[in-house]
Residue, then its C-alpha position, 0 to 999 in steps of 0.5 A: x513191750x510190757x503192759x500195765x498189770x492191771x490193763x493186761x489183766x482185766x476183762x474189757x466191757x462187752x456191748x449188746x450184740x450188733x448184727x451186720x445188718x440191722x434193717x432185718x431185725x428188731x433190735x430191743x437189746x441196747x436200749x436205742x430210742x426207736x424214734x428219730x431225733x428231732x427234725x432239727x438236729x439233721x439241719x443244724x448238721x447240714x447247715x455246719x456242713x454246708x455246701x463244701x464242707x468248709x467249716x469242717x477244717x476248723x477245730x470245734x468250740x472247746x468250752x461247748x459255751x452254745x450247748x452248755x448254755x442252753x443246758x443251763x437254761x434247760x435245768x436251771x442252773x448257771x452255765x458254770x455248773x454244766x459241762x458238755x461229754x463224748x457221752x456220759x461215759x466220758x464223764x465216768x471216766x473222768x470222774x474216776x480220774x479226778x476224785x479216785x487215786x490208784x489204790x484208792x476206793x469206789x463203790x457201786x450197786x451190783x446189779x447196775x451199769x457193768x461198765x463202772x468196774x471196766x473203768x476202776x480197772x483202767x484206772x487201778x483203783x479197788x472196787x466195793x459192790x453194794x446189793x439191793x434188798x427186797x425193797x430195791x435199796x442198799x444192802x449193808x451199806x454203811x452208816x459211813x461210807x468212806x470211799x471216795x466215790x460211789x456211783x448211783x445208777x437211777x434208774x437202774x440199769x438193767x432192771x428199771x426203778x429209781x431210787x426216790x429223791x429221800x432216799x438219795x438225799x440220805x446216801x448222799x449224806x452218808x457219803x464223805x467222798x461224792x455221790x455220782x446219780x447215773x440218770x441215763x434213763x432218768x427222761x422216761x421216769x417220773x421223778x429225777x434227781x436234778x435238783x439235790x445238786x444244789x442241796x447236796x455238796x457232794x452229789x452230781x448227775x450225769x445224763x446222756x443224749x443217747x436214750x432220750x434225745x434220740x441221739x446214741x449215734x453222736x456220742x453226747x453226754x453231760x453233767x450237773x456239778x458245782x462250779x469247780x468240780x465241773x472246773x476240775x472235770x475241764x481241766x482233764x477232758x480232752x480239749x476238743x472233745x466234742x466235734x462241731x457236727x455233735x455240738x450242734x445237734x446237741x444244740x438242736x435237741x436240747x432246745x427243742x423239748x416238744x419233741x422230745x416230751x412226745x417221743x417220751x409220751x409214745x415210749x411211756x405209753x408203750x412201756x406200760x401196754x407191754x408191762x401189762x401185756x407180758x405179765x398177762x402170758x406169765x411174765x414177772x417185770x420189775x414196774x420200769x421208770x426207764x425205756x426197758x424192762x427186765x422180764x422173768x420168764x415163767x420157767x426162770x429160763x431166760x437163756x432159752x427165751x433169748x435164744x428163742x427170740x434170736x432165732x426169729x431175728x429178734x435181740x434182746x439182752x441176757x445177762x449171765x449174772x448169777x444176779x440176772x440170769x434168770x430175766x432178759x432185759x427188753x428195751x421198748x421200741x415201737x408199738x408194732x415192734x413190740x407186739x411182734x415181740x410179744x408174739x413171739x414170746x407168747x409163741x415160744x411159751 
């Protein structure tokens, strides 16, 4: 049994850790809503379900046409500008599948989303890394650039700002393949790049309801395109990617924006006490426009502080990035979550 050479020779994406049991911890280290979903996605599941389960027998809604529907409304934009995702992993995925050939180029920020170069290894394609400046914007990127696809993380993850919708605009334009605006987090931020869909020819944005919507546990995404990139990305999805219990919860969070916009109050709210909190014990931390922050300790020692933390069953991420390693990225929770935390920090010095 022989392997592809580029499968058997990279180094799959590793997860924030997950401990057996979560109840005993705070858990600040994957960026999970710490507040349930709306109360109606738990109905809209037990009334798919039903009584005997019934409705479980038979495949789901292919084209997702309930759920994209009310996402066009959501965004303005015709329903054939939306396409429906296991998560928006699956559509970087497909992305790369639809726009990159073997040998061919991709390119993103570094530090951003690790999982980008995970998948330009599955698929075999090169990878060129741009860093940021001092002002958090491209470093040498060029006039040109003539990859096929560069993936945009806005906000960024793990360190928190966005790019403005200017400077967007301007990548775009200096881009001759697609630019993909990654705005998993872009529901806890100020401003979002929604709108440069239809002003920009070649720019897409992809979301997640895991952040946001509450909804990590039911693997949902989406994507705002152009009617036949989102027509390409149909042809080469699975053609029962969504199962009916996610489509419907999908369904039930997208429509219910009151409770999303109070779950992003209480986020919001809690991000900046803890910002100015953590920075009055010696911290530095990057002004956040996502559910994080990434905080520098006073000693640049991070690894001591995670270790630290994780010895009073409190998570959070380390990055071992020559990039990153000196600051951990702190996902916000609760108030009283975060006030533990902040203790505790406070505590270890």
């Amino acid at each position: 049994m022989s392997l592809r050479k580029n499968i058997a020779e990279m180094a799959g994406y590793i997860p924030g850790f997950q401990p057996e049991n979560e109840d005993a911890w705070i858990k600040l280290n994957t960026n999970e809503n710490p507040y349930p979903p709306s109360p109606d996605v738990a109905k809209a599941i037990l009334a798919e379900v039903g009584t005997d389960g019934a409705n479980l027998r038979k495949y789901p809604d292919s084209g997702s046409r309930e759920a994209r529907t009310i996402a066009a409304k959501l965004y303005g934009v015709d329903p054939s500008w939306v396409i429906m995702a296991n998560g928006s992993d699956e559509l970087l995925n497909n992305l790369i599948r639809a726009f990159v050939a073997e040998g061919e180029e991709l390119a993103f920020v570094h530090p951003s989303y690790s999982y980008y170069a995970t998948l330009a290894a599955i698929q075999g394609v090169r990878v060129v890394r741009f860093g940021l400046d001092d002002d958090y914007r491209l470093a040498d990127f060029p006039q040109r650039y003539t990859g096929k696809l560069f993936f945009l993380t806005s906000p960024n993850a793990p360190l928190g700002f966005r790019f403005t919708n200017d400077y967007i605009r301007q990548i775009a334009g200096r881009c001759d393949g697609v630019l993909v605006v990654d705005e998993a987090y872009a529901d806890f931020a100020d401003a979002n790049a929604m709108d440069l869909v239809a002003q920009c020819e070649n720019l897409i944005v992809t979301r997640t309801l895991s952040k946001s919507y509450s909804l990590a546990g039911m693997r949902l995404g989406l994507a705002i395109a152009r009617p036949e990139v989102v027509a390409a990305l149909d042809k080469i999805r699975d053609h029962y990617h969504l199962d009916r219990l996610a489509l419907v919860a999908a369904a039930a969070a997208l429509s219910d924006q009151a409770w999303l916009s109070e779950n992003l109050r209480k986020i919001r709210k809690t991000r900046e006490w803890f910002s100015t909190e953590i920075r009055r014990i010696g911290y530095r931390v990057i002004p956040s426009q996502a559910n994080f922050i990434f905080a520098t300790p006073p000693d640049l020692d991070a690894e001591r502080i995670y270790n630290a933390l994780f010895e009073r069953q409190i998570l959070v991420r380390y990055f071992t990035d020559p990039l990153l390693k000196h600051g951990l990225r702190i996902s916000i929770g609760t108030r009283e979550e975060m006030e533990q935390t902040l203790a505790a920090l406070a505590e270890i010095g």
